[in-house]
N, C-alpha and C positions, 0 to 999 in steps of 0.2 A: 534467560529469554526462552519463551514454549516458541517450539515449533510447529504449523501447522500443513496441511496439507490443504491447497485450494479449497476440494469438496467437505471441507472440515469447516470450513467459515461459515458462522449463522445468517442465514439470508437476512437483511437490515444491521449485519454487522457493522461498526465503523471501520472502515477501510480507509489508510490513510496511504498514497499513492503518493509516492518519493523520486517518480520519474522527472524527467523536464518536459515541456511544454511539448517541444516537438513529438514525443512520445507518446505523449498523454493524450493528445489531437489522431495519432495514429488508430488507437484502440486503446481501450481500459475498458475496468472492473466495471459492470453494471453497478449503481450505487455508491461509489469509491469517491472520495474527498484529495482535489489535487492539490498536495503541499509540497514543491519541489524540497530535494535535500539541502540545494541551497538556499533557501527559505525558510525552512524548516524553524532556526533559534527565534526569529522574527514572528512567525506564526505561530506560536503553541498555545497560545488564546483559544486557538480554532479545534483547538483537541480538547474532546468530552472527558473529562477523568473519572465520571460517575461511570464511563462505558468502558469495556474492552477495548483493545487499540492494536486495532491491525493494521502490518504494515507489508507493502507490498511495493517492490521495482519491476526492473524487466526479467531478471534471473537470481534474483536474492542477493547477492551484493550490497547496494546498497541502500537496503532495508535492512539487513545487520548491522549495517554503521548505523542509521539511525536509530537502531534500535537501541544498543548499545550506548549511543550519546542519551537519551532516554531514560536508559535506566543509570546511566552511571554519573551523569552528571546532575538529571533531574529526582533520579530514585521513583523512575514509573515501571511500572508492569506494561512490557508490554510483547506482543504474540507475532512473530514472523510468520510471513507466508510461503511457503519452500520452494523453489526454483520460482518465483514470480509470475510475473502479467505471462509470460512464455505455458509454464507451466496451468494456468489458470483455464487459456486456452484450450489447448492442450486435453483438459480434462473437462472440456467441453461446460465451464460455465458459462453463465452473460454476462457481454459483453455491450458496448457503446464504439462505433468504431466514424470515422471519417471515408465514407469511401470518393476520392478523388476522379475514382476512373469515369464515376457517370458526368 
């Protein structure tokens, strides 16, 4: 599995977002497609395999488990994003967030 770094991800990449809902309604990936990890074996439909397949959580965890199940069960190629939605941040990508306060 390649590892990437946020600002490494091609803008209109597929970004495939393995957090849970509550999480995902927090803030994510501008762009990013929510497929919880526990959803994940039920959804693979919804992943392009003509495209790159990034995969991104909150701190990398668990976007290596699915990644992992990906390639080892399914025999997919696919690219982790390193320290996750955290890291993303962080290095000041866009974002889609929920803000509550207002």
């Amino acid at each position: 599995m390649e590892n990437v770094e946020p600002n490494q991800v091609p803008e209109g990449a597929q970004l495939i977002d393995v957090r849970e809902q509550h999480e995902w309604e927090v803030e994510h990936a501008k762009g990013a497609t929510h497929i919880p990890m526990s959803e994940i074996v039920g959804r693979l439909d919804e992943i392009d395999l003509d495209r790159d397949i990034y995969l991104i959580c909150h701190a990398g965890g668990r976007s290596v488990q699915v990644g992992q199940y990906l390639e080892q069960a399914r025999g997919w190629d696919v690219i982790n994003v390193l320290g996750g939605t955290d890291a993303w941040i962080a290095q000041g990508m866009p974002t889609v967030y929920d803000d509550k306060s207002k």
